[in-house]
C-alpha positions as CSV (number, residue, x, y, z in Angstrom):
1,X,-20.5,-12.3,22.3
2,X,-17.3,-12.0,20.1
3,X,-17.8,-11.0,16.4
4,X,-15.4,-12.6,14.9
5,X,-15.2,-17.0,14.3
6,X,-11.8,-17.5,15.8
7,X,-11.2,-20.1,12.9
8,X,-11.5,-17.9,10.4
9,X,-10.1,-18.2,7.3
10,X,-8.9,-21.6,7.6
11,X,-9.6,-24.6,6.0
12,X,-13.3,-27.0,6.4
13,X,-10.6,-30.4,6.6
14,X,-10.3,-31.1,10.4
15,X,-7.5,-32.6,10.0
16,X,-5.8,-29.7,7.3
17,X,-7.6,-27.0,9.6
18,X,-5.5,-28.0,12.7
19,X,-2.4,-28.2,11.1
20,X,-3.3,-24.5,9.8
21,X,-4.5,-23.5,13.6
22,X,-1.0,-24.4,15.1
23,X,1.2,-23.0,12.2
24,X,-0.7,-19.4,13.0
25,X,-0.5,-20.3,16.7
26,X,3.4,-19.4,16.1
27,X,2.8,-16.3,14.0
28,X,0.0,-14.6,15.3
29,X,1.5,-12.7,18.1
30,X,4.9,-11.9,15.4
31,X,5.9,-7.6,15.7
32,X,4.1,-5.6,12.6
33,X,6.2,-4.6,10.0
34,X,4.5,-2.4,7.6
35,X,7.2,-1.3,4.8
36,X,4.4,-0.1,2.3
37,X,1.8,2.4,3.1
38,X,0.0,5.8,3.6
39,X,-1.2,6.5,7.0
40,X,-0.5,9.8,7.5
41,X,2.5,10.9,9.8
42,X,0.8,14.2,11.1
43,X,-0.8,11.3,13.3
44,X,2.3,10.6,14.8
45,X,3.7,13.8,14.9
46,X,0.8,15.3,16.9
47,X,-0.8,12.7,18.8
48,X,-4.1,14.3,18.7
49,X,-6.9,12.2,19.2
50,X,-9.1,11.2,16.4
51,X,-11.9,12.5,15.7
52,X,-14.6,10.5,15.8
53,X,-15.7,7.5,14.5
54,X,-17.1,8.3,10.8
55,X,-13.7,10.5,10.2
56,X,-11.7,7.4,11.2
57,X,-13.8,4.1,9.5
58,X,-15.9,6.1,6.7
59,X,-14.8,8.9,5.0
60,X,-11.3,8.9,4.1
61,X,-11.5,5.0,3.4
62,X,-11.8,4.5,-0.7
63,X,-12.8,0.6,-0.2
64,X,-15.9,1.8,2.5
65,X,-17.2,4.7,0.7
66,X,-16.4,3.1,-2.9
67,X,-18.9,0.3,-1.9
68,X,-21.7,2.6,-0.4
69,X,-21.7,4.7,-3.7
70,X,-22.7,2.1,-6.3
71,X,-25.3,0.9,-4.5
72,X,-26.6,5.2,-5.2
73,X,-25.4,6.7,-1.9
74,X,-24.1,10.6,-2.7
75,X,-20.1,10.7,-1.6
76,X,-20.9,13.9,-0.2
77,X,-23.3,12.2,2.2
78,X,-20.4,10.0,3.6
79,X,-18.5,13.4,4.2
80,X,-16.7,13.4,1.1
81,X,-15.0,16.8,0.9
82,X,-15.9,18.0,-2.6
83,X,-13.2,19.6,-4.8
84,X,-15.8,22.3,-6.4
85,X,-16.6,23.9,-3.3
86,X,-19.7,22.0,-3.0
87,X,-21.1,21.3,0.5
88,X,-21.0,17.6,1.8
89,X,-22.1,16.4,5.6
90,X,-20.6,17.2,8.2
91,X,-22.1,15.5,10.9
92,X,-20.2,12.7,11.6
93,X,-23.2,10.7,13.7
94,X,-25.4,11.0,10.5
95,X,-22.5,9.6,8.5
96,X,-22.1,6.9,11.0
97,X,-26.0,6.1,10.6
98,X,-26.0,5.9,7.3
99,X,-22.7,3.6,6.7
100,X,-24.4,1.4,9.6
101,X,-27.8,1.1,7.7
102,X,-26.2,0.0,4.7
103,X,-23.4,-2.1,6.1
104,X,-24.9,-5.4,5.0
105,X,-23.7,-4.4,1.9
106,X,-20.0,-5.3,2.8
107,X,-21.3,-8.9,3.9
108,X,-18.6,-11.4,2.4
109,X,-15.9,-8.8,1.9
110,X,-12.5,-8.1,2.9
111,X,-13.3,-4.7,4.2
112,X,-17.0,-6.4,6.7
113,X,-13.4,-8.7,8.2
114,X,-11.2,-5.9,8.9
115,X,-14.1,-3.2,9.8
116,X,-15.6,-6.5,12.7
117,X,-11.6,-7.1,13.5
118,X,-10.9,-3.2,14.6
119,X,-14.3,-2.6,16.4
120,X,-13.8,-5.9,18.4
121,X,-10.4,-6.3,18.7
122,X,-9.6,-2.7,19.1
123,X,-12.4,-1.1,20.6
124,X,-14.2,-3.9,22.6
125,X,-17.1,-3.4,20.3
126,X,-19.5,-7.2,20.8
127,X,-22.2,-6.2,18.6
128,X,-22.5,-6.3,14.8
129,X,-22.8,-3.2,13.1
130,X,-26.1,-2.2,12.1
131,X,-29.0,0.2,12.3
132,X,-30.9,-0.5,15.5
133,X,-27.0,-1.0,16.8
134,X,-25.4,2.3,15.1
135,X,-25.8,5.2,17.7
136,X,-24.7,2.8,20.4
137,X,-21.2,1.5,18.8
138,X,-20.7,5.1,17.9
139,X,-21.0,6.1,21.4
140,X,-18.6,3.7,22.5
141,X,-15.9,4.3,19.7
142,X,-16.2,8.1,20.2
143,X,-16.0,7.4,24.3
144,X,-12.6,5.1,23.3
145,X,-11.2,8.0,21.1
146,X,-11.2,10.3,23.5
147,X,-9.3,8.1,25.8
148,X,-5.4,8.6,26.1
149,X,-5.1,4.6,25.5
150,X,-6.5,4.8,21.7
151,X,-4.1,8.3,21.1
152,X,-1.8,7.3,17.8
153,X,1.2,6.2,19.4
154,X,-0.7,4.3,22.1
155,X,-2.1,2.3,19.0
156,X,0.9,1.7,17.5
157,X,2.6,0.3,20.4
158,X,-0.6,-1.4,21.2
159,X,-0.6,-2.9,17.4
160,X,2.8,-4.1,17.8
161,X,4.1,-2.1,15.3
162,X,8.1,-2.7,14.7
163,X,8.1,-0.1,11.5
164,X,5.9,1.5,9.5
165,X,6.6,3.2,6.1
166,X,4.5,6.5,5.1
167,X,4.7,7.6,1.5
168,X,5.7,11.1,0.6
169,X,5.9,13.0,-3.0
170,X,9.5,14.3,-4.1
171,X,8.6,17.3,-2.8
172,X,7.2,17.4,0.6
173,X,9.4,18.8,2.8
174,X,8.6,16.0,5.6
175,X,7.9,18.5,8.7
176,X,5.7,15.7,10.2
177,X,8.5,13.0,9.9
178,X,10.9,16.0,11.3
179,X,8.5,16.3,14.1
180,X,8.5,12.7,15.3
181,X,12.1,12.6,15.1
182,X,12.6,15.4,17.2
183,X,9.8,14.5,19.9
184,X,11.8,12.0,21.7
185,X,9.5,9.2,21.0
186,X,10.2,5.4,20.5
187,X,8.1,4.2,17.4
188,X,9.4,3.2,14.1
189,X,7.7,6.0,11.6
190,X,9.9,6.2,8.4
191,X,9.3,7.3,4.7
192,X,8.9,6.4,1.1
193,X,9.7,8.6,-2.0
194,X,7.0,8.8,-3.9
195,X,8.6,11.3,-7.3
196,X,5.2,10.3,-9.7
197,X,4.5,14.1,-9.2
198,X,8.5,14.6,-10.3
199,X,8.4,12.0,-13.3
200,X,5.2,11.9,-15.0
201,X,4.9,14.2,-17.7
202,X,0.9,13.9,-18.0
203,X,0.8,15.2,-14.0
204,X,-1.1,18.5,-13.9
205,X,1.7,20.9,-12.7
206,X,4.5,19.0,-13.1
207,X,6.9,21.7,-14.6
208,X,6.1,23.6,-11.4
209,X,6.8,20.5,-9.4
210,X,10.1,20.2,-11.4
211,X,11.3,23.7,-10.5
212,X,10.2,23.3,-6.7
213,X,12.6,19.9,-6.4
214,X,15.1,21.7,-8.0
215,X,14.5,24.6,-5.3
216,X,14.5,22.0,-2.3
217,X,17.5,20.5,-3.9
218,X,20.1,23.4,-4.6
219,X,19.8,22.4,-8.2
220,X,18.8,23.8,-11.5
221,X,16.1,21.0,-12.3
222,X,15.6,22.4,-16.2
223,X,18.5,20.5,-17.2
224,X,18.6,16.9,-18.0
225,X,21.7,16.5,-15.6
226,X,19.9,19.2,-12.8
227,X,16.8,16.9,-12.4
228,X,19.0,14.1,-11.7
229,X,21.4,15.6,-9.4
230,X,17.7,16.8,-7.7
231,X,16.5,13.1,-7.9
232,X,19.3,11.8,-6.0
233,X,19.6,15.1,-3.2
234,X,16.2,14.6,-3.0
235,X,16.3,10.9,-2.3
236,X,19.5,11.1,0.1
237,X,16.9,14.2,1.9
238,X,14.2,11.0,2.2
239,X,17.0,8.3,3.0
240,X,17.6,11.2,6.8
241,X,14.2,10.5,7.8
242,X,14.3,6.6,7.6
243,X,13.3,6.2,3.8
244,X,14.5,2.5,2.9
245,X,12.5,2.4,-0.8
246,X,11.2,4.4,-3.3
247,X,7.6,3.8,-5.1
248,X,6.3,4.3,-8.3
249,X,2.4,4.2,-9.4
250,X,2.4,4.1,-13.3
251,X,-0.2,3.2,-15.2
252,X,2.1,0.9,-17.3
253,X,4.9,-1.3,-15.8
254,X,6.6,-0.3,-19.2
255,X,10.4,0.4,-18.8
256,X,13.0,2.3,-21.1
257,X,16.8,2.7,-21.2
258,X,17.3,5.4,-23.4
259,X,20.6,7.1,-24.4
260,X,21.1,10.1,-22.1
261,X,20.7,12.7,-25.0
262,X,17.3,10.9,-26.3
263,X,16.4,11.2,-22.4
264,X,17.5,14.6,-21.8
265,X,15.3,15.9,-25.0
266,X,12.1,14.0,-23.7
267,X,12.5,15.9,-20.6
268,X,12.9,19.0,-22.3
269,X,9.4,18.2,-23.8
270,X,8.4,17.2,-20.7
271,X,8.9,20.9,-19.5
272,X,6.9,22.1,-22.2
273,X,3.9,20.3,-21.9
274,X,4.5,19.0,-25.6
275,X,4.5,15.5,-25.2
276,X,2.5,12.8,-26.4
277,X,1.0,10.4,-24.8
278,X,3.1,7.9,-26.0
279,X,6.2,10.2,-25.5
280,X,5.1,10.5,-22.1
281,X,4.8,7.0,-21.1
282,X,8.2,6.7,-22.7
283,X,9.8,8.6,-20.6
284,X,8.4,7.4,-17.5
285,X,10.2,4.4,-18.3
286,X,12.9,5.6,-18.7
287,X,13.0,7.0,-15.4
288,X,11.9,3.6,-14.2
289,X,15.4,2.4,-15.1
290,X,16.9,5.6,-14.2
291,X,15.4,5.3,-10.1
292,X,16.9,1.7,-10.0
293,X,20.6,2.8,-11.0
294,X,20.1,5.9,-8.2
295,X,19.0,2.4,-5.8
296,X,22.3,0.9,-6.7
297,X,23.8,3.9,-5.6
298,X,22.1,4.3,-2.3
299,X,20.3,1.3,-1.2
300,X,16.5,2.4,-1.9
301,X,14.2,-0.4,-2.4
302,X,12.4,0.1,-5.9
303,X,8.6,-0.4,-5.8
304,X,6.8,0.0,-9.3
305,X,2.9,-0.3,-8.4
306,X,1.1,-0.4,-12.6
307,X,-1.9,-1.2,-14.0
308,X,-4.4,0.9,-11.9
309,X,-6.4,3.7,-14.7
310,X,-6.8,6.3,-12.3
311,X,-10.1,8.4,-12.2
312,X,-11.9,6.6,-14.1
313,X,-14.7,8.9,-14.3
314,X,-13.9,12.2,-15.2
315,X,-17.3,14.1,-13.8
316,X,-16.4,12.4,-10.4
317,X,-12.7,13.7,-10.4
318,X,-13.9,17.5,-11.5
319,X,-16.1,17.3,-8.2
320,X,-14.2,15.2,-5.8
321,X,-10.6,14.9,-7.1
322,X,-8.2,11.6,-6.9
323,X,-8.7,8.9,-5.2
324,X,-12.2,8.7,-4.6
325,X,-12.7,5.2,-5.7
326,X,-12.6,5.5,-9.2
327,X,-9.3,3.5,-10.1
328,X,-10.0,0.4,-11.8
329,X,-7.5,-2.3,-12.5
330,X,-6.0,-2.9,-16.4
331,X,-4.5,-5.5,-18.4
332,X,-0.6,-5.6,-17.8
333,X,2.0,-6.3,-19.9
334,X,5.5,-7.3,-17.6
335,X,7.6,-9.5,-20.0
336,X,8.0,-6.7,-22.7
337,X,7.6,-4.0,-20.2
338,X,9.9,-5.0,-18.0
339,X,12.7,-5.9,-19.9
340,X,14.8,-2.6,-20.7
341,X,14.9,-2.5,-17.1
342,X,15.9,-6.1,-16.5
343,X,18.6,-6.0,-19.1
344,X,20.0,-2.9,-17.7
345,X,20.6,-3.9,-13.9
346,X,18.6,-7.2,-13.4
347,X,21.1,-9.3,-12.9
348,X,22.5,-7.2,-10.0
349,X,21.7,-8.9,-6.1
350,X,22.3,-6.0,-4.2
351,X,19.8,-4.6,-5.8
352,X,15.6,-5.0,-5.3
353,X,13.1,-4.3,-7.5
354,X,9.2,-5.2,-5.9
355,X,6.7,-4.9,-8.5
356,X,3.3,-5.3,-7.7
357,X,-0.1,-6.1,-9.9
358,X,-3.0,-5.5,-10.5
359,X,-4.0,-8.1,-13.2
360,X,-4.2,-11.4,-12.2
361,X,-3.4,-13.0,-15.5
362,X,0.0,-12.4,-15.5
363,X,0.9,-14.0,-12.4
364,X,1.7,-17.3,-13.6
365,X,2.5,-16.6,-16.9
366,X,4.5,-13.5,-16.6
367,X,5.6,-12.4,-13.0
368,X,6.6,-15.4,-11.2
369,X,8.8,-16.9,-14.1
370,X,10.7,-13.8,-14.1
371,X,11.4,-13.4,-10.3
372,X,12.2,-16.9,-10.5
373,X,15.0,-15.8,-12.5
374,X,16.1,-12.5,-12.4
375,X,18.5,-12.1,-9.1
376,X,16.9,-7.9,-8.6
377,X,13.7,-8.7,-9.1
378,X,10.8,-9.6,-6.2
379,X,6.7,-9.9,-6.4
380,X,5.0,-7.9,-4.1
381,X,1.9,-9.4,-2.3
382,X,-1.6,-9.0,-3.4
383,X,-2.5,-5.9,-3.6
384,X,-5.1,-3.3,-3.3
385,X,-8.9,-5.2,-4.9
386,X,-6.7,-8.4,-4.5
387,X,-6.1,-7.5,-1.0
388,X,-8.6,-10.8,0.2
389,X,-8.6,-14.4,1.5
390,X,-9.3,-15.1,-1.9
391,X,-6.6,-12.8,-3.8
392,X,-3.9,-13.7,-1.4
393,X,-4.9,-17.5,-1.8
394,X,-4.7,-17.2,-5.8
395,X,-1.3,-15.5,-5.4
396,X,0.3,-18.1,-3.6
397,X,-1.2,-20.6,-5.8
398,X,-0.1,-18.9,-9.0
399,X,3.6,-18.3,-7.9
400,X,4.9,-20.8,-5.5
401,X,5.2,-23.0,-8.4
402,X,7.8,-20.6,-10.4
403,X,9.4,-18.1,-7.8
404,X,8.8,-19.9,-4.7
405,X,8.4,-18.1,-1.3
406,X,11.9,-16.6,-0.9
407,X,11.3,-14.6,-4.4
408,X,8.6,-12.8,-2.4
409,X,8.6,-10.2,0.3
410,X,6.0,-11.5,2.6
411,X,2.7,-9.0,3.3
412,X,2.4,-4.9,3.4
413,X,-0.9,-3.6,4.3
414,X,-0.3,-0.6,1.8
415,X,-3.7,1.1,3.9
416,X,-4.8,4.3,4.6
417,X,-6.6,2.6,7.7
418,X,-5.0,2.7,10.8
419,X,-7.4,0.3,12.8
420,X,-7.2,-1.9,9.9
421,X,-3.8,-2.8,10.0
422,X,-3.4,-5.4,12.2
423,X,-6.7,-7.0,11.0
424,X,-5.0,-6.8,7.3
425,X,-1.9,-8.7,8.8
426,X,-4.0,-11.2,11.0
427,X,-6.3,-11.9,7.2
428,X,-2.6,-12.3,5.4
429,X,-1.2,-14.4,8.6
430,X,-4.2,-17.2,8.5
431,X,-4.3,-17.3,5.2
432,X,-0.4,-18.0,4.5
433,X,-1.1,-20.9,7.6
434,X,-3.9,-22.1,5.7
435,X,-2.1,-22.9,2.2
436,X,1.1,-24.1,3.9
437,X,-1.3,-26.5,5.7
438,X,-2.5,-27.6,2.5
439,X,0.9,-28.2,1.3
440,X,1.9,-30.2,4.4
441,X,-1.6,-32.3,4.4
442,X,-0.9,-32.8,0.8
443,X,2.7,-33.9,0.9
444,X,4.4,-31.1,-0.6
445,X,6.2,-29.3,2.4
446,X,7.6,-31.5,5.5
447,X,5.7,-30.3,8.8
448,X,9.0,-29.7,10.4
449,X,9.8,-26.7,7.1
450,X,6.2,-25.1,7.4
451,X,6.6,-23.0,10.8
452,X,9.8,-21.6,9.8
453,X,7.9,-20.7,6.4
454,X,4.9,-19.4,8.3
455,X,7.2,-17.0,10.1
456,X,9.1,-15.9,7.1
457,X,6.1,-14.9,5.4
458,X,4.5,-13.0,8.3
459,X,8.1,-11.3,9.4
460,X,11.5,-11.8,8.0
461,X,10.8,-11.9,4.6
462,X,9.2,-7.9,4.4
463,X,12.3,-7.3,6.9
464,X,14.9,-8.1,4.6
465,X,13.5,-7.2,1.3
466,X,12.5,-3.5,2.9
467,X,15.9,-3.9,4.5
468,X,14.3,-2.8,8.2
C-alpha cells in the first residue's frame, strides 16, 4: 500500500487536474539542482553511513522537533544536544518512539508530505508512521542505513542530484569540500559564502572572527581597506571549491552606500564592540552593497535572506543555542531598504541579486514590482515557513502578475534534510504544474508555452541564475 496519493497536490477540476498531470509528466523525472542549502559536506566527504533513523529524520530537523515542542515535548527528549552541558536522550529508538507517537501532529503539513515522501520513496517504507507501527519502520530504516545503496553518495546519485550548494562561514577553512575534491568522485558538491559571522557587528565574537579572516587571508583585517582585501581573498578561496554565490541572513533587508571614510570608521567601532544597534544595522548595509560590487568583480551570486528574528527566546538559546526553532518571521521593509543598493549597481545585468522573504505582504506590493524593473535584481522562491503547497501557491500568485516567471530563479530546497530533498522538489514540481494548469484552463498561458514554463521553473531557471 503506497503512502502517498499520486495526485497530489493538484487541482479537484478534472479537466484542470489533467492538464496539471501531463505538464508534471515532463518535469518530474528533470536532474536536481539545489543551488541553496546546508546539508553538510562531511557527508560527502566521508561516506559514512548514517546513523540511524532518529539522528537522520528527528533531531537535527528544526521544522520536526519545532513542532513536537509546542505541543510540551522537552528538546532534550528528541536528542537535542544542549549547550549548558545538560544531558538530553541518547537513545535513538526512544526518540524514534516518541516522534512516532506524536506524529499525527504534523497531519496537513509540509514536513507529514516530505517525512511520507523519503520513507516511501526512499526507503520502501508502505506503512504510515505511527505508534503501533514505530519499532518496525525503524527497523527497516536502520536495516537500509546500513546498506552500501543508502551511503551519501549512493543517495545523491540515486536523487538525481546535478549540483548541490553547501553554505560555509567566511571562515571555515573548507577541509570537507577539499576532501571531496580530492577523492576522485563524480558528484557536484560546491559552496556558498556565508561572511554574517565576518559582517555583523552584533555577532558574539566577531572581532575574533575579523582577525582569523584576516589570518586565512594574508591580510591585516583591522583596517578598513585589510577587511576588504580579506573579503575578496576570501571569496576567490570559496570561488576554488565551486562557490557560484554568496548569502547573507540579516535581520533587515536594509542596505547602505556609505562614503568609504564613514564606512571605515563604523568598522572601527565595529572592532570595538561600541556600536549601536542602529550603527550596527547600518553597517551591515553597507556591506550589503559592498558584497554586490566584490560580485561584479567576480561573478558571485548575491543572496540576502531578511526578516527572520533569530532566537526568539532567550532562555531556550542559553540552553540549546541557535537554531533550535526559535526564529520567527518579521515585517519587512524592501522599497526603502533596498534602495541604496539598487541605486548603486541595480541597473547592472551581469549582475544578480536573489532576495528572499519572509513576510508575505510585501510580495505584491514591494518585491515583485521591483524585480520587474530592476535588471540585477531576482526573487527567490518561498522560503523556509513558506516552504508549502500553500506558500509556493501564494508566491506565484502574488508575483507573476509584476515580475513574471523569468524575474525568478525557479526552486532551492535551502534544507538541512537530505532525504527530504527530492520530496521538497517533487512538492515545488506539482505545484508549479498545478498553477500553470490553471493559467492554461483559464486562458492566460497557450498549452503549447506551459511545458517549456514547467521545465524552466523545475530546471533552467535555478541553472542560470546560480550560474551552474
Amino acid at each position: 500500500m503506497a503512502i502517498l496519493d499520486e495526485d497530489r497536490l493538484f487541482p479537484t477540476d478534472p479537466v484542470v487536474r489533467g492538464i496539471a498531470r501531463d505538464l508534471y509528466a515532463g518535469v518530474r523525472d528533470l536532474p536536481i539542482l539545489s543551488p541553496h542549502g546546508h546539508t553538510d559536506p562531511r557527508w560527502f566527504a566521508e561516506n559514512a553511513a548514517f546513523p540511524d533513523p532518529a539522528r537522520l529524520f528527528v533531531t537535527p530537523d528544526h521544522y520536526v522537533f519545532r513542532m513536537l515542542h509546542s505541543q510540551g515535548i522537552p528538546l532534550e527528549d528528541l536528542g537535542v544536544p544542549r549547550a549548558d552541558g545538560g544531558k538530553s536522550e541518547q537513545d535513538p529508538r526512544r526518540i524514534w518512539r516518541l516522534f512516532a507517537s506524536h506524529y499525527h501532529l504534523f497531519r496537513g503539513t509540509p514536513s507529514r508530505l516530505w517525512i511520507d515522501h523519503a520513507l516511501q520513496e526512499v526507503f520502501g517504507v508502505t506503512e504510515r508512521l505511527s505508534a503501533q507501527t514505530a519499532d518496525a519502520v525503524y527497523d527497516h530504516v536502520a536495516d537500509c542505513l546500513g546498506q552500501a545503496a543508502f551511503r551519501p553518495r549512493a543517495l545523491f546519485e540515486r536523487f538525481n542530484i546535478e549540483a548541490i550548494a553547501t553554505t560555509e562561514s567566511a571562515i571555515d577553512d573548507l577541509k570537507w569540500h577539499a576532501m571531496i575534491r580530492d577523492s576522485g568522485w563524480g558528484g557536484t558538491v560546491i559552496t556558498a559564502y556565508r561572511p554574517d559571522s565576518v559582517v555583523d557587528p552584533e555577532v558574539d565574537g566577531f572581532a575574533e572572527n575579523v582577525a582569523r579572516m584576516g589570518e586565512m587571508a594574508g591580510e591585516d583585517a583591522t583596517t578598513w581597506g585589510g577587511y576588504l582585501a580579506a573579503h575578496r581573498s576570501r571569496r576567490a578561496f570559496f570561488r576554488s571549491f565551486g562557490a557560484t554565490s554568496s548569502d547573507h541572513g540579516h535581520p533587515t533587508a536594509r542596505t547602505e552606500d556609505l562614503s568609504q571614510s564613514e564606512a571605515a570608521q563604523l568598522f572601527e567601532k565595529a572592532l570595538r564592540g561600541a556600536c549601536s544597534g542602529e550603527e550596527a544595522d547600518r553597517f551591515r548595509g553597507h556591506m550589503l552593497t559592498e558584497m554586490a560590487r566584490m560580485s561584479l568583480d567576480d561573478g558571485l551570486v548575491l543572496q540576502i535572506h531578511p526578516g527572520s528574528f533569530r532566537n526568539h527566546s532567550a532562555g531556550m538559546l542559553h540552553s540549546f543555542g541557535r537554531d533550535r526553532g526559535y526564529d520567527i518571521p518579521t515585517r519587512t521593509d524592501y522599497v526603502t531598504a533596498l534602495r541604496p543598493l539598487l541605486n548603486a549597481v541595480g541597473e547592472r545585468a551581469d549582475l544578480t541579486v536573489i532576495v528572499f522573504t519572509l513576510d508575505e505582504t510585501s510580495y505584491a506590493r514591494e518585491l515583485a514590482p521591483l524585480a520587474g524593473v530592476y535588471p540585477a535584481l531576482k526573487l527567490g522562491p518561498a522560503w523556509w515557513f513558506h516552504d508549502s503547497y500553500e506558500g509556493m501557491m501564494r508566491f506565484r500568485q502574488m508575483t507573476t502578475e509584476s515580475a513574471g516567471f523569468y524575474n525568478t530563479v525557479g526552486f532551492n530546497d535551502d534544507t538541512r534534510a537530505f532525504c527530504s530533498i527530492p520530496a521538497r522538489h517533487d512538492v515545488a514540481r506539482r505545484v508549479d504544474c498545478a498553477y500553470l494548469a490553471t493559467l492554461v484552463a483559464t486562458g492566460r498561458l497557450d498549452a503549447d508555452e506551459a511545458p517549456e514554463v514547467a521545465h524552466d521553473l523545475a530546471y533552467r531557471l535555478a541553472k542560470a541564475a546560480y550560474r551552474l
